[in-house]
MARBA-3410 file (N, C-alpha, C, O; in Angstrom, 1 decimal):
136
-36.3,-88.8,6.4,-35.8,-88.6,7.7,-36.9,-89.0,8.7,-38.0,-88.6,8.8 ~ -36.4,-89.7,9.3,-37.0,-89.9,11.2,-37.3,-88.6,11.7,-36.4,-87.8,11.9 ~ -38.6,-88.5,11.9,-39.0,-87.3,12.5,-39.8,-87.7,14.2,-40.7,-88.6,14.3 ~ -39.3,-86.9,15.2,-40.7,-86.9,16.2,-41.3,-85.9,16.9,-40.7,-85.2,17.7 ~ -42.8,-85.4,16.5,-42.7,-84.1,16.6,-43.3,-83.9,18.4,-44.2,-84.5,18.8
-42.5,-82.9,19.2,-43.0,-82.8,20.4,-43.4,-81.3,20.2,-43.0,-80.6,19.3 ~ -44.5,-80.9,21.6,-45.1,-80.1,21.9,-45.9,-80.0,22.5,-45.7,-81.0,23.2 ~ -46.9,-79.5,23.0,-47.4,-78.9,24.3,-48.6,-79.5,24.1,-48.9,-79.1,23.0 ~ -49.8,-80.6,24.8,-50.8,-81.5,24.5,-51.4,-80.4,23.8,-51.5,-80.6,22.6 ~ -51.9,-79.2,24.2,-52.7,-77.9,23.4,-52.4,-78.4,22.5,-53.2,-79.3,22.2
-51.7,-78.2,21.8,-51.2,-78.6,20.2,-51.6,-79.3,19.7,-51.8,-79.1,18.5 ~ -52.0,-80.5,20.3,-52.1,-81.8,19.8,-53.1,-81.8,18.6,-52.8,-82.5,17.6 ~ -54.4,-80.9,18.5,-55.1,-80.6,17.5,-54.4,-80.2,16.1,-55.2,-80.3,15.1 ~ -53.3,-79.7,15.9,-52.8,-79.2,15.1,-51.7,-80.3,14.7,-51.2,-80.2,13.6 ~ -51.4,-81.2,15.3,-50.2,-81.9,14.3,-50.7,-82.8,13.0,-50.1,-82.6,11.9
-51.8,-83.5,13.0,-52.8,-84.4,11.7,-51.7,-83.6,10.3,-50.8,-84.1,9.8 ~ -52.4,-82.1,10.1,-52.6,-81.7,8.7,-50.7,-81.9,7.9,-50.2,-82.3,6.8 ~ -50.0,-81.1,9.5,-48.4,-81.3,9.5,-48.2,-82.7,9.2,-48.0,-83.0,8.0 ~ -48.1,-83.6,10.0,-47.4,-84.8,10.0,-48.0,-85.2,8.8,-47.3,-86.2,8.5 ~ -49.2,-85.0,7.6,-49.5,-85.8,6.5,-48.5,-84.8,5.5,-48.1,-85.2,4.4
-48.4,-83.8,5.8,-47.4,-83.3,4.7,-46.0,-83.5,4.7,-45.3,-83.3,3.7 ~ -45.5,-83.9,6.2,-44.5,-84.0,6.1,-44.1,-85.5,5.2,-43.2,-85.6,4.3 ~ -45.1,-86.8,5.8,-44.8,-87.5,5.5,-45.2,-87.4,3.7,-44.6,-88.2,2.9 ~ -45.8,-86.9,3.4,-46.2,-86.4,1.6,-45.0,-86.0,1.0,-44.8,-85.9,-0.2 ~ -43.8,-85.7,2.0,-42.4,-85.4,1.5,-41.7,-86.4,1.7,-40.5,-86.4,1.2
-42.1,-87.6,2.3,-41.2,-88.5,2.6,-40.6,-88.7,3.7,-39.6,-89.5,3.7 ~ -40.9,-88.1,4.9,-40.5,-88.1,6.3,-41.2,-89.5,6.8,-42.1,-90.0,6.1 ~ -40.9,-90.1,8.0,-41.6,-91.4,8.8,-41.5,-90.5,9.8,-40.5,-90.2,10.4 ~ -43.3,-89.8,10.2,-43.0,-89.1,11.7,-43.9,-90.3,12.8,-44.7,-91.2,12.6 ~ -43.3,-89.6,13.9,-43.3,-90.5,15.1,-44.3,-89.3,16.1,-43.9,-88.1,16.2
-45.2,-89.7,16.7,-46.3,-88.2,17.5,-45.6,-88.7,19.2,-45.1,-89.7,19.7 ~ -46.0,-87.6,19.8,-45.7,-87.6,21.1,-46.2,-88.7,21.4,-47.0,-89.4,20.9 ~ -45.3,-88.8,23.1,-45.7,-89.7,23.7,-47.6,-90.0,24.3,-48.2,-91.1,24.2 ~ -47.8,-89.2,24.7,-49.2,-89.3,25.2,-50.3,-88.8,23.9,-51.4,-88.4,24.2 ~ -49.9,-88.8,23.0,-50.7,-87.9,21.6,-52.3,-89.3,21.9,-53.4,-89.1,22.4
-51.8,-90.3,21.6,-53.1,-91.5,21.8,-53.9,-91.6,22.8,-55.0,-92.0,22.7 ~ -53.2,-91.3,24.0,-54.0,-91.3,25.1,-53.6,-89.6,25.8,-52.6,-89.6,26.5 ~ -54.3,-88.3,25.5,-53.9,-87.1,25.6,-54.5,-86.9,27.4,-54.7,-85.8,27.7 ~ -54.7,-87.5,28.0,-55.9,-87.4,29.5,-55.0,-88.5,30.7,-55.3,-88.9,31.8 ~ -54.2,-88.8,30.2,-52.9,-90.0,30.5,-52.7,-89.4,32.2,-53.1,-89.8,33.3
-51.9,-88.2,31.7,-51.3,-87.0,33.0,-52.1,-86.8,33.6,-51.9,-87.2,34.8 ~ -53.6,-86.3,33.4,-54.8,-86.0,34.6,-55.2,-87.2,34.8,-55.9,-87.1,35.9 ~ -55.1,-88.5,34.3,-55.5,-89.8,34.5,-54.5,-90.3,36.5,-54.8,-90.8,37.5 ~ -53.5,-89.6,35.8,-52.4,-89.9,36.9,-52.4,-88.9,38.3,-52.3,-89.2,39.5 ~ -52.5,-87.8,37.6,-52.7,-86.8,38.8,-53.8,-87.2,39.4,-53.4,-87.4,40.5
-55.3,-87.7,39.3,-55.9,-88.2,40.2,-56.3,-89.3,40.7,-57.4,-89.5,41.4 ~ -55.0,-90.2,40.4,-54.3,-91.2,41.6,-53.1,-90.4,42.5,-52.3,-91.1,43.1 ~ -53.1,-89.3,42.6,-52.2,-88.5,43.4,-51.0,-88.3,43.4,-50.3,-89.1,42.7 ~ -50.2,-87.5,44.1,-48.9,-87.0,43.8,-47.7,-88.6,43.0,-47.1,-88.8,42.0 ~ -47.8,-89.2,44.2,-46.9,-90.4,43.6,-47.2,-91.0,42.1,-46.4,-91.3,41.2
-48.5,-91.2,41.9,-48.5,-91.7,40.6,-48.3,-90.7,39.7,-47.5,-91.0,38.9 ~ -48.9,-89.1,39.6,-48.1,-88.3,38.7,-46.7,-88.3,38.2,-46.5,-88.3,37.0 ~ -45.8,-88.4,39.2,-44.7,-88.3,39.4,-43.9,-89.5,38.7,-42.8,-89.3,38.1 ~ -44.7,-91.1,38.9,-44.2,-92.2,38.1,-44.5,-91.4,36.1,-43.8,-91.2,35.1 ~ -45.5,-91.3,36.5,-46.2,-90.9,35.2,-45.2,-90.1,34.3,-44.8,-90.4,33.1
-44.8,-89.1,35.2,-43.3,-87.7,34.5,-42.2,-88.9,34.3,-41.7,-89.2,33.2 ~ -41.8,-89.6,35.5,-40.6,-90.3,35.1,-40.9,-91.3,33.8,-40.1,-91.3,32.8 ~ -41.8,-91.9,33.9,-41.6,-92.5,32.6,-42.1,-92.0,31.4,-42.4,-92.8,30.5 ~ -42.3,-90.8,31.1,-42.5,-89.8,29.8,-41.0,-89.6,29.5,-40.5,-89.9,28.5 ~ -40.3,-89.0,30.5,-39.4,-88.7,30.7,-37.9,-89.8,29.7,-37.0,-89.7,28.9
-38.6,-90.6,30.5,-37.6,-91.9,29.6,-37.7,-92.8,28.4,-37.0,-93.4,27.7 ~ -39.4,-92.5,28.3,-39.6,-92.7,27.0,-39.1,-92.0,25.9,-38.7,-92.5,24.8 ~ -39.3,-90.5,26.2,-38.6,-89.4,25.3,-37.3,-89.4,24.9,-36.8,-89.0,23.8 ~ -36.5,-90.1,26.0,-35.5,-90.0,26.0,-34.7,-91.0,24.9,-33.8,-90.6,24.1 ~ -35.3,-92.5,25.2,-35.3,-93.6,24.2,-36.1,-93.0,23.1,-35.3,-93.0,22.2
-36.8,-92.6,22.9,-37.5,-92.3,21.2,-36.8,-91.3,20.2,-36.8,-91.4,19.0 ~ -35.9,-90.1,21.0,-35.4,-89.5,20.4,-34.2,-90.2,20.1,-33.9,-89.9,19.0 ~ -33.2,-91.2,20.7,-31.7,-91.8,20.4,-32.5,-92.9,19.3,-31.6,-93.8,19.1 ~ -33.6,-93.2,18.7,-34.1,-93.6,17.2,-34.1,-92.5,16.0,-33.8,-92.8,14.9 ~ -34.4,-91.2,16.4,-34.8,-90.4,15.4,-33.3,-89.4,14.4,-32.1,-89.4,14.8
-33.7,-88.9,13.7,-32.9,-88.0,13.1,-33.1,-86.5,13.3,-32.4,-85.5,13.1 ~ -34.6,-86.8,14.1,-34.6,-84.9,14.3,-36.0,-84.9,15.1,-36.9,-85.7,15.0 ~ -36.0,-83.9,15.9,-37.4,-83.3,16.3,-38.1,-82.0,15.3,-37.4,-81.3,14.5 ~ -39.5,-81.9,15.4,-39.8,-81.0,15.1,-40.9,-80.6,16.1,-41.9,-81.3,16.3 ~ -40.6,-79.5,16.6,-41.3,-78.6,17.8,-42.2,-78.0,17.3,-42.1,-77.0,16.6
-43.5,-78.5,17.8,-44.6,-77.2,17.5,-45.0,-76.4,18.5,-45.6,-76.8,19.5 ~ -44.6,-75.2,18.3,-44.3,-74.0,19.2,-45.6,-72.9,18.9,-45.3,-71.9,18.2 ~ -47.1,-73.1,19.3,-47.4,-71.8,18.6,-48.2,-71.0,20.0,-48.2,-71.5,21.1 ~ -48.8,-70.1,20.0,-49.4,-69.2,21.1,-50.0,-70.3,22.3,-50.4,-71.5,22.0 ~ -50.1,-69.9,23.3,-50.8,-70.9,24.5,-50.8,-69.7,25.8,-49.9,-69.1,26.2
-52.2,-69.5,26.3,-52.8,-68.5,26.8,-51.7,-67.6,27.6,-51.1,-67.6,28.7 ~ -51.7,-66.7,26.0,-50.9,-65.5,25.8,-49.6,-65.7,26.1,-49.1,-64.9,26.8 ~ -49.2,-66.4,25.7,-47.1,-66.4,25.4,-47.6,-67.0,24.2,-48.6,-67.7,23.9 ~ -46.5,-66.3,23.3,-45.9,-66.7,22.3,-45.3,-67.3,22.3,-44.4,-67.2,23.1 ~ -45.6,-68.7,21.1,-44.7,-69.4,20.6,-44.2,-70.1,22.0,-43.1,-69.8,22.4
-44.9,-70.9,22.5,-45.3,-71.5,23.9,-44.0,-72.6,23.6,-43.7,-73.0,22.5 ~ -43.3,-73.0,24.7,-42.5,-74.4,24.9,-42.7,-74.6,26.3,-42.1,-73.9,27.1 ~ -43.5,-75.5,26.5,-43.1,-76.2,28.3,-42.2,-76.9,28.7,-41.5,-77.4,27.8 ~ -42.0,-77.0,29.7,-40.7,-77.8,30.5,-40.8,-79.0,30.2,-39.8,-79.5,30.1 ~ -41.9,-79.7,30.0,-41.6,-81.4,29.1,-40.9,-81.0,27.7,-39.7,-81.4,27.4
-41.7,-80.1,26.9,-40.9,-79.9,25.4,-39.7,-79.5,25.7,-38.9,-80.0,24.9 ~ -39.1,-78.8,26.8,-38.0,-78.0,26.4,-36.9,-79.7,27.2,-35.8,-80.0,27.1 ~ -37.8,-80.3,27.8,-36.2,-81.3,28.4,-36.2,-81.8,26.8,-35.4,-81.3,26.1 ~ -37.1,-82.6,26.3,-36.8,-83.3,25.3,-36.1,-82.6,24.3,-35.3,-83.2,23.6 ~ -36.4,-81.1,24.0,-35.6,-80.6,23.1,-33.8,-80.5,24.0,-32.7,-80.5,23.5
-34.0,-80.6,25.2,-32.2,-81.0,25.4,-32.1,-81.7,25.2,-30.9,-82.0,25.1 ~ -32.9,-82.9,25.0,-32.1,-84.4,25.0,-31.8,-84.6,23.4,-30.8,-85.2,23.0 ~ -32.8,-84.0,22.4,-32.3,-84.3,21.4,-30.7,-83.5,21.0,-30.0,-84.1,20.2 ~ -30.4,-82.0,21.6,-29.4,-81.8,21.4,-28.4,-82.6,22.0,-27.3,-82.8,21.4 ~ -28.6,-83.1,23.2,-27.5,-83.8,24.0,-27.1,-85.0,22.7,-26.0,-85.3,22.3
-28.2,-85.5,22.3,-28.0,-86.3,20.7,-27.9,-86.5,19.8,-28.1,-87.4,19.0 ~ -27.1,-84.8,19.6,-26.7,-84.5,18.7,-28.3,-84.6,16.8,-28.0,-84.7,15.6 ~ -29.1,-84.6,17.3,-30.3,-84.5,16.5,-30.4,-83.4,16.0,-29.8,-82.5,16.4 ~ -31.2,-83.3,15.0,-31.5,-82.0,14.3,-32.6,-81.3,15.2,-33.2,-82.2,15.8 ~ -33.0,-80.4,15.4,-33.5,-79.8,16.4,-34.5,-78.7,15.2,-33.9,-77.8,14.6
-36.0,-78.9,14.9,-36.5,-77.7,14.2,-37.1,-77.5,15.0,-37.2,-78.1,16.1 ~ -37.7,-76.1,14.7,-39.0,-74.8,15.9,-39.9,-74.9,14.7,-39.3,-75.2,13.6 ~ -41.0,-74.7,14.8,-42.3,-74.7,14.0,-42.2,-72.8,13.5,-42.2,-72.3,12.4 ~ -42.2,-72.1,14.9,-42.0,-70.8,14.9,-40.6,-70.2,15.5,-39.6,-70.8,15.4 ~ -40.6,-69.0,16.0,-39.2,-68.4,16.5,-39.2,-69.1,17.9,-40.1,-69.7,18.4
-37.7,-68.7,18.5,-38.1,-68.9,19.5,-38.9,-68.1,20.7,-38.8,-66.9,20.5 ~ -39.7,-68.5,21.8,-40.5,-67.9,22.6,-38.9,-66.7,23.3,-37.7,-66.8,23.3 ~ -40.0,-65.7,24.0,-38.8,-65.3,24.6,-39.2,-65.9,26.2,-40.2,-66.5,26.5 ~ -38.2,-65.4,27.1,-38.2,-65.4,28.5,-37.6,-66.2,28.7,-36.9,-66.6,27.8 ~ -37.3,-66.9,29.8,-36.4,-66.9,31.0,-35.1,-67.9,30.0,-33.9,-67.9,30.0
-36.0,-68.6,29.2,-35.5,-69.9,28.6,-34.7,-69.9,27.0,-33.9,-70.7,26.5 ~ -35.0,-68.6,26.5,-34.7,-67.8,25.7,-33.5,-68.0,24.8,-33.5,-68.3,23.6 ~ -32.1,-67.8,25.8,-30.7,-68.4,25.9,-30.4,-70.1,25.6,-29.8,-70.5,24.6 ~ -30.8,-70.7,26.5,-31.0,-71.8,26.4,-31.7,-72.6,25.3,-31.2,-73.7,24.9 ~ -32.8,-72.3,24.8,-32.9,-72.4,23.4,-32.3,-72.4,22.3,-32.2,-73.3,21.4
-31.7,-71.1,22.4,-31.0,-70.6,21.6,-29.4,-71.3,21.3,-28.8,-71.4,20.3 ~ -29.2,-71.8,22.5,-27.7,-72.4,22.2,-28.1,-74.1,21.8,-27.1,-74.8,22.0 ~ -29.1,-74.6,21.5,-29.4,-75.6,20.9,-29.2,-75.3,19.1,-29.4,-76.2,18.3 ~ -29.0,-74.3,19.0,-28.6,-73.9,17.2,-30.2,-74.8,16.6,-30.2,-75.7,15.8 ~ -31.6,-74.2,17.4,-32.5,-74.8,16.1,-32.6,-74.4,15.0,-32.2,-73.3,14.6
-33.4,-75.5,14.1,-33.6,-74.2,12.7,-35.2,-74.0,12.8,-36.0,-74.9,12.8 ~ -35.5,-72.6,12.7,-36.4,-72.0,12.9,-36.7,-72.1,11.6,-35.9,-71.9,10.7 ~ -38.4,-72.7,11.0,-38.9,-72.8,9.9,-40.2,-71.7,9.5,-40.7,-71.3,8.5 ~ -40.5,-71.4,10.8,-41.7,-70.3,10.3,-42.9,-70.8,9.9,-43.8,-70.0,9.5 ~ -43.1,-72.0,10.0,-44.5,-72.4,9.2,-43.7,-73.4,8.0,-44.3,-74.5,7.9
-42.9,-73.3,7.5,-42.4,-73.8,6.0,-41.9,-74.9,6.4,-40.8,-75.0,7.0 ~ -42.8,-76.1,5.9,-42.1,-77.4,6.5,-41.4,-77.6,5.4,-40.4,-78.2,5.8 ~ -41.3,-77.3,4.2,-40.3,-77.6,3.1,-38.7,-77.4,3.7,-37.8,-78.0,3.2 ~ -38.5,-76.6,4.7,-37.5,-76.5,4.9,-36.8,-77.3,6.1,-35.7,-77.2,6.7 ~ -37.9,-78.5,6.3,-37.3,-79.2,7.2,-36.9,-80.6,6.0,-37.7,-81.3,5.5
-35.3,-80.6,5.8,-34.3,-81.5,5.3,-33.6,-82.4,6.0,-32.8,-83.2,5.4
END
């Protein structure tokens, strides 16, 4: 399976050990957009508002084309200063776009609670807990 895993740059330290097991199962994973260049966004923010903004729109559309390639996301969702099981508003559009695409949709962890909660939730992910075995 096509995998691409999104999540919050914090994270970015943590996907290596994941994506070698996944692919140890036979997965082809694909890492975020900015995973190679992680300093991209503050690169852009201090050419100022307008270039930030180019910067979001074209994450935005790359995400969008990368996931209508894949078979599924896998969301790494874990603590980020003090929320649990953190998802930001970049992670959570692309986790709609993969539903809008009908994709398989995994959570690393449960879902976070708050405002976003619902909305998550009507994406039918499958919550793995840790256990990538269970991503098929």
């Amino acid at each position: 399976m096509k995998i691409l895993i999104i999540c919050s740059k914090a994270f970015y330290y943590r996907i290596e050990p994941i994506k070698k097991k996944l692919e140890e199962m036979g997965h082809t994973i694909e890492l975020p957009n900015s995973y190679y260049e992680p300093d991209a966004e503050k690169k852009a923010w201090n050419k100022g508002n307008k270039a930030h903004s180019e910067f979001k729109q074209r994450m935005f559309k790359m995400s969008a084309e990368r996931i209508e390639t894949m078979d599924a996301v896998l969301t790494l969702n874990f603590d980020k200063n003090g929320k649990k099981n953190y998802i930001g508003g970049a992670t959570f559009l692309e986790l709609y776009e993969a539903f809008m695409k009908n994709k398989k949709i995994y959570l690393y962890n449960e879902i976070p609670e708050g405002m976003l909660y619902d909305e998550i939730a009507g994406f039918s992910p499958i919550v793995i807990n840790g256990n990538l075995d269970l991503v098929k």
